[in-house]
C-alpha positions as CSV (number, residue, x, y, z in Angstrom):
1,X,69.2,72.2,107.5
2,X,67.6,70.2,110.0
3,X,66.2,67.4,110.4
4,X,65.6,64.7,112.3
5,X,67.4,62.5,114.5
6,X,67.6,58.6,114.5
7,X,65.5,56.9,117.4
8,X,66.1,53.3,116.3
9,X,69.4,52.9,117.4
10,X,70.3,51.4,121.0
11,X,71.8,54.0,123.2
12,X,74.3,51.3,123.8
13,X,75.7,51.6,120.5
14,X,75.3,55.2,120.4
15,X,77.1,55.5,123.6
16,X,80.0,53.6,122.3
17,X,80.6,56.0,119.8
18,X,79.5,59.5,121.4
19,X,83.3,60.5,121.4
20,X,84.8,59.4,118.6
21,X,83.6,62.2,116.2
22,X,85.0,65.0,118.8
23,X,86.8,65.3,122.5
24,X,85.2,66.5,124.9
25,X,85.4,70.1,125.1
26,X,87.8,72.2,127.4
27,X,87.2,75.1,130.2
28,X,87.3,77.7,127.6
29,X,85.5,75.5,124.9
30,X,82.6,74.6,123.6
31,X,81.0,72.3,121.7
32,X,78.2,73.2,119.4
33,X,76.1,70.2,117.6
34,X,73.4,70.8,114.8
35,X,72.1,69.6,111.5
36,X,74.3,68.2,109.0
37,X,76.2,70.7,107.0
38,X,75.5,73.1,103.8
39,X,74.0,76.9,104.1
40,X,72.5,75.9,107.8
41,X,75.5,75.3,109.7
42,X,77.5,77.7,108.2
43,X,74.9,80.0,108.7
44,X,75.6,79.2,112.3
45,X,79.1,79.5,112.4
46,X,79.0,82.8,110.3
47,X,76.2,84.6,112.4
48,X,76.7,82.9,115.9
49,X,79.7,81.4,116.8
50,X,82.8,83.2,115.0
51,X,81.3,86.8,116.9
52,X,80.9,84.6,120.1
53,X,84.4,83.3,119.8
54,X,85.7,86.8,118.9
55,X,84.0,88.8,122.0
56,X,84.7,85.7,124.4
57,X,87.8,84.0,123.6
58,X,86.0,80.7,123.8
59,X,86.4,78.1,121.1
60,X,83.5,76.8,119.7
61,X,83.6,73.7,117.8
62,X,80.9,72.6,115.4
63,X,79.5,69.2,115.4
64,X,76.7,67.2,114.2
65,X,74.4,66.2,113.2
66,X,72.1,66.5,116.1
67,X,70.9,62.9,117.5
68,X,68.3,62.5,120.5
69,X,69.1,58.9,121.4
70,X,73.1,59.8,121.3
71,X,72.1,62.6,123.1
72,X,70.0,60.2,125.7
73,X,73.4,57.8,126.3
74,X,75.6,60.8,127.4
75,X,73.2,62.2,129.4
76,X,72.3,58.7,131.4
77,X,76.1,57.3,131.5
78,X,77.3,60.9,132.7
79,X,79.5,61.0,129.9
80,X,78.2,64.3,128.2
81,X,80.5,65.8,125.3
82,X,78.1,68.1,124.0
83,X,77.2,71.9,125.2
84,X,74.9,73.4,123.0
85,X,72.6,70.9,120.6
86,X,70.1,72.4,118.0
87,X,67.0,69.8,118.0
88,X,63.3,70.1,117.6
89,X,61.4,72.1,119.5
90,X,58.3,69.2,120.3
91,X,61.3,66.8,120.7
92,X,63.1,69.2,123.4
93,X,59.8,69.9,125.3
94,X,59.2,66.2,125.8
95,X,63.0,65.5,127.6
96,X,62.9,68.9,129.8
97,X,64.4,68.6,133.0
98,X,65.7,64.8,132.3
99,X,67.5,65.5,129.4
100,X,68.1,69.1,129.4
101,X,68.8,72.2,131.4
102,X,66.7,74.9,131.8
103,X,68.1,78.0,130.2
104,X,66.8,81.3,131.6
105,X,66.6,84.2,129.2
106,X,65.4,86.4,131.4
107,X,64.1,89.8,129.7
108,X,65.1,88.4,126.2
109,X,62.5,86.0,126.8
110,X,60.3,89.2,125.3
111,X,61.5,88.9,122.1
112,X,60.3,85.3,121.1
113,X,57.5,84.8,119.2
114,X,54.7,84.0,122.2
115,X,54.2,80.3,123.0
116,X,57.8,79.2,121.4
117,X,59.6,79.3,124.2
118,X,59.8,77.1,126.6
119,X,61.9,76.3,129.7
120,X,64.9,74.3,128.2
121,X,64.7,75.3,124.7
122,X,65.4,78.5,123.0
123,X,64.0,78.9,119.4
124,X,66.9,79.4,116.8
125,X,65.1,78.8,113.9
126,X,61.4,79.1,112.2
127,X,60.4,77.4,109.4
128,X,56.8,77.6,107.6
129,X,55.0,74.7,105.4
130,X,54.9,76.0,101.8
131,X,52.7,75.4,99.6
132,X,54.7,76.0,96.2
133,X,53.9,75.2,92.1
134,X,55.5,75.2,88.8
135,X,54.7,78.4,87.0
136,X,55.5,76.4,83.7
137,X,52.6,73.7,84.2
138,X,50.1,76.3,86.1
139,X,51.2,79.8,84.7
140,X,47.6,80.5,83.6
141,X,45.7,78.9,86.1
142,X,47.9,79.0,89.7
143,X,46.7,77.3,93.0
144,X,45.3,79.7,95.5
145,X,44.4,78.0,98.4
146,X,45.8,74.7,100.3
147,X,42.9,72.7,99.3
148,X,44.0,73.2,95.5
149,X,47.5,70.8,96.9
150,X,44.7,68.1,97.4
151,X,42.2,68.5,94.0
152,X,43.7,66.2,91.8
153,X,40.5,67.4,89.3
154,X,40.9,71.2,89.3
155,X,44.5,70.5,89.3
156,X,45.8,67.3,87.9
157,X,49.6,66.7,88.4
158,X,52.4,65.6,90.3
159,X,52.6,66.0,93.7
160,X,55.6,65.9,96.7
161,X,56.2,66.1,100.2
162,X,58.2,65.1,102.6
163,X,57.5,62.1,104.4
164,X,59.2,62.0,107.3
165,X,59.1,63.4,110.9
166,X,55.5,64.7,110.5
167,X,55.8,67.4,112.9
168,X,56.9,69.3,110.7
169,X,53.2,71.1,109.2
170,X,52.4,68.2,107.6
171,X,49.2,67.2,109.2
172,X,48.1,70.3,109.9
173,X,48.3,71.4,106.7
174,X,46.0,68.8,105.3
175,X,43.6,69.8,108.3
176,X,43.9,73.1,107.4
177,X,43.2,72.8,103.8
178,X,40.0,70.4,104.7
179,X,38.6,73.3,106.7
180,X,39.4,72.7,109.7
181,X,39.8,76.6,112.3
182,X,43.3,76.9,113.1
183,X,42.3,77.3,116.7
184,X,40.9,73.9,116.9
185,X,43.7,71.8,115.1
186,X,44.2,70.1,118.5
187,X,44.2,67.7,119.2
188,X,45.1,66.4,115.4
189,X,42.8,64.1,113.9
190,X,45.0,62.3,111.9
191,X,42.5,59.7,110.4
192,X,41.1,63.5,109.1
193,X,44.6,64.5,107.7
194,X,45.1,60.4,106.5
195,X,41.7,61.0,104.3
196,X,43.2,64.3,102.7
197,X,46.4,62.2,101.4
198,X,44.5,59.4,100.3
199,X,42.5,62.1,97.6
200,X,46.0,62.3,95.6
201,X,47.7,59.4,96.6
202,X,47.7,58.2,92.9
203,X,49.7,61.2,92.1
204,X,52.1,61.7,95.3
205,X,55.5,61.0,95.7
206,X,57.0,60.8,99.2
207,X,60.8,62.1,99.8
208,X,62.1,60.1,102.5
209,X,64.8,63.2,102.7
210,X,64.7,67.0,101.9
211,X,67.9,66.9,99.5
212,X,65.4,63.8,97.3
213,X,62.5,66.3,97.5
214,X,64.5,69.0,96.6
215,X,66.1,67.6,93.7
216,X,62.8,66.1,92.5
217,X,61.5,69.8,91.7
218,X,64.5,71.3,90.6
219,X,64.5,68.5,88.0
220,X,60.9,68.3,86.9
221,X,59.7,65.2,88.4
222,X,56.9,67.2,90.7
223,X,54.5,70.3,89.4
224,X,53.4,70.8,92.8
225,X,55.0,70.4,96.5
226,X,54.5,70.9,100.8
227,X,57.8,72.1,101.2
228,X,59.7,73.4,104.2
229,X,60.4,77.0,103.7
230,X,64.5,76.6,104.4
231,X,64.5,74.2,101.4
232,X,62.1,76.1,99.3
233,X,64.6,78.5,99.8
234,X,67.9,76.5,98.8
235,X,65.4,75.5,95.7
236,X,65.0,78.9,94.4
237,X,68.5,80.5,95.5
238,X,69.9,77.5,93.5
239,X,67.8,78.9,89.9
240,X,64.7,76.7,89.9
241,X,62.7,80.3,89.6
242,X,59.9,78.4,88.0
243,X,58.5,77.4,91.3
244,X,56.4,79.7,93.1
245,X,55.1,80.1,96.5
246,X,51.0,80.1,96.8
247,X,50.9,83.7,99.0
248,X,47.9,84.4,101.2
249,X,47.6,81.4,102.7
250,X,47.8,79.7,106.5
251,X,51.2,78.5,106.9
252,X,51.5,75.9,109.5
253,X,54.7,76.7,111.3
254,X,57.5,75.2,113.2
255,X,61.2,75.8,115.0
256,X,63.8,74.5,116.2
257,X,65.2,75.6,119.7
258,X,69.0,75.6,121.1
259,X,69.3,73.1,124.5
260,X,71.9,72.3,126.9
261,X,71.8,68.5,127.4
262,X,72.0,67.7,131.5
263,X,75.7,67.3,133.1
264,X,77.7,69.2,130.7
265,X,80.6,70.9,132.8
266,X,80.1,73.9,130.5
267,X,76.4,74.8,130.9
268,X,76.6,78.6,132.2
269,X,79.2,79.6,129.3
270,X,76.7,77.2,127.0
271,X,73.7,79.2,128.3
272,X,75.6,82.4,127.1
273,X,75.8,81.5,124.1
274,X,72.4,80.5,123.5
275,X,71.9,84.5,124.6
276,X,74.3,85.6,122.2
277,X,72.7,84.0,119.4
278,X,69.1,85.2,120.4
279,X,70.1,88.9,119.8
280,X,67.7,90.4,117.0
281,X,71.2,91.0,115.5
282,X,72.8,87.5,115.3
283,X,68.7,86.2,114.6
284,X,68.3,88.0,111.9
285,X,72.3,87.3,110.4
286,X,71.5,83.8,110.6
287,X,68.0,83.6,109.2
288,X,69.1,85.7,106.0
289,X,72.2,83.5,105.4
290,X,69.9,79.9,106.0
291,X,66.7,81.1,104.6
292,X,64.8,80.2,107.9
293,X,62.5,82.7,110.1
294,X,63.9,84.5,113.0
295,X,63.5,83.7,115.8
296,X,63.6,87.3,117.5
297,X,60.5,89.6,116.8
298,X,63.0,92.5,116.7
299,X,65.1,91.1,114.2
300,X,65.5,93.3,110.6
301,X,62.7,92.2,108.0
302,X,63.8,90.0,105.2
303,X,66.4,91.4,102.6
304,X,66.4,89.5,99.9
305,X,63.8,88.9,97.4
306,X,63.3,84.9,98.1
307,X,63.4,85.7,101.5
308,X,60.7,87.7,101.3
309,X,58.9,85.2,99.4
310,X,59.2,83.0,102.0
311,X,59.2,85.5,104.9
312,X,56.7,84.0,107.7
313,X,56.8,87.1,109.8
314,X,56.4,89.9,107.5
315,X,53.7,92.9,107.9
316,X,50.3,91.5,107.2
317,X,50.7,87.4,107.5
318,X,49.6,87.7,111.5
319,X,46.4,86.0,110.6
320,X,48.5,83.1,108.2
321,X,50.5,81.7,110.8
322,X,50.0,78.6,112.7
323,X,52.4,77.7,115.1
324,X,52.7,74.5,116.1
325,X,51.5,72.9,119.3
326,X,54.9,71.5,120.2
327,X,53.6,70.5,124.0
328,X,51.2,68.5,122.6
329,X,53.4,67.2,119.7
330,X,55.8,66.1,122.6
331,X,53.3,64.0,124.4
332,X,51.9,62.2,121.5
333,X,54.4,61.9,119.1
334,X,55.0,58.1,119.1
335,X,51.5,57.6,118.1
336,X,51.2,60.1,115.5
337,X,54.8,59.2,114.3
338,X,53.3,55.6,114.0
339,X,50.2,56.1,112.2
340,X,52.1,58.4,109.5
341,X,54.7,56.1,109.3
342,X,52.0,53.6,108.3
343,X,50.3,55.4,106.1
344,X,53.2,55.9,103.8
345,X,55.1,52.9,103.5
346,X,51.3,50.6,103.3
């Protein structure tokens, strides 16, 4: 599943290798770049782009993984391999009309959850903070509220989250559990959220990648975690049924949008796809098969019972979303990227 890309690189070097991984896709082609591999991409390839190769007779090649600043040199050198990229949504919003193209869904544009789309990204993907335990250390006394994550004395143990790309719930979820309305998150007051983290930094480990964070819980080394929903649900499709997810609770929530990068030759039959995909049908295929949300309101509910669990836009959790500000994410990232950054390698 996602995420994020590398932005230390030079977009020299990146250049220099933008097509060796894959040619540069033909009339009838495409060429279709998202997060690594596992369930998410060929969750993809099952729900999106075999159907859309099948009704179309265009070839759809699968790349990755996603990558802003390669993304950056193809656009500026003119050199653009890439049709369709799946990338953050705050990420997207901040390169609109230099990077990307703007991709009109006309009276699909209905079906998005409101405020998630925006003019050059299409969401694809929703994914909620969790806030999850191990039924074996708190079976008789479970956490019921996001401040529990951060009361090391009503509930001493280990804790884990992901410390990377923070856009991702993490500081709102600290704001959140500290009291802060959910209408008055932004802008983030991150020395706020900082203060939260400090309570149980004694007992915190930091994942610098979802597959460590992962495989910390599954093997013990955690009794309570801020995960994102997608991996909570790898977790628990993979056995690790002793972790549960705290229901009833505000779930700070985030997506990740289809783009077409600027100059592609392909951007109409791109932009096509990116329609395709946002049918409730294909929405709905791909959220079951990688344990995401939606990203069309008309989409089936849920089938399975982890997906439930983990279901962000099931009857009655209206008033438990947050979704993200991704506008304001995108024009203050570097400075909230910085101070996070900070925080957990000091």
């Amino acid at each position: 599943m996602r995420r994020r890309m590398p932005t230390l690189l030079s977009a020299a070097l990146l250049l220099a290798t933008a097509g060796c991984a894959i040619s540069e896709g033909g009339p009838n082609s495409l060429v279709f770049v998202s997060y690594g591999q596992g369930a998410y991409q060929a969750g993809q390839r099952a729900a999106w782009l075999d159907p859309y190769e099948k009704q179309t007779g265009t070839t759809v090649t699968l790349d990755g993984p996603s990558n802003n600043a390669k993304l950056k040199a193809m656009v500026e050198a003119g050199k653009v391999t890439w049709d369709v990229v799946d990338t953050d949504a705050s990420a997207a919003a901040a390169v609109c009309g230099s990077l990307l193209e703007p991709v009109d869904m006309g009276a699909q544009a209905a079906g998005f959850p409101e405020g998630s789309l925006t003019d050059c990204g299409v969401p694809d993907a929703f994914f909620g903070m969790m806030l999850m335990y191990d039924s074996k250390v708190y079976g008789q006394h479970p956490p019921t509220k996001l401040a529990d994550f951060f009361d090391p004395k009503q509930f001493p143990g280990r804790r884990i989250i992901y410390g990377g790309d923070p856009s991702v719930g993490t500081i709102e979820a600290a704001l959140l559990a500290d009291g802060v309305p959910r209408d008055r998150l932004y802008p983030l007051d991150m020395r706020r959220a900082l203060r939260m983290y400090d309570r149980i930094r004694p007992q915190l480990a930091i994942s610098s990648t979802y597959g460590d964070q992962q495989q910390r819980m599954a093997g013990g080394q955690a009794d309570l975690a801020l995960i994102v929903s997608a991996r909570a649900f790898s977790l628990l499709k993979a056995g690790a049924t002793n972790w549960k997810v705290v229901p009833g609770i505000p779930v700070p929530v985030t997506w990740d949008v289809l783009v077409v990068p600027k100059g592609t030759a392909r951007a109409e039959e791109a932009k096509k796809l990116i329609r395709f995909a946002s049918q409730p049908a294909q929405a709905a295929d791909f959220a079951a098969r990688a344990g995401v949300g939606p990203a069309n309101t008309a989409a089936p509910a849920a089938r399975s019972e982890i997906a439930r669990q983990l279901d962000i836009w099931g009857e009655g959790k209206e008033d438990l979303r947050v979704l993200s500000n991704v506008r304001y994410w995108a024009a203050n990232r570097p400075a909230l990227v910085k101070a996070w950054s900070d925080w957990t390698t000091g």
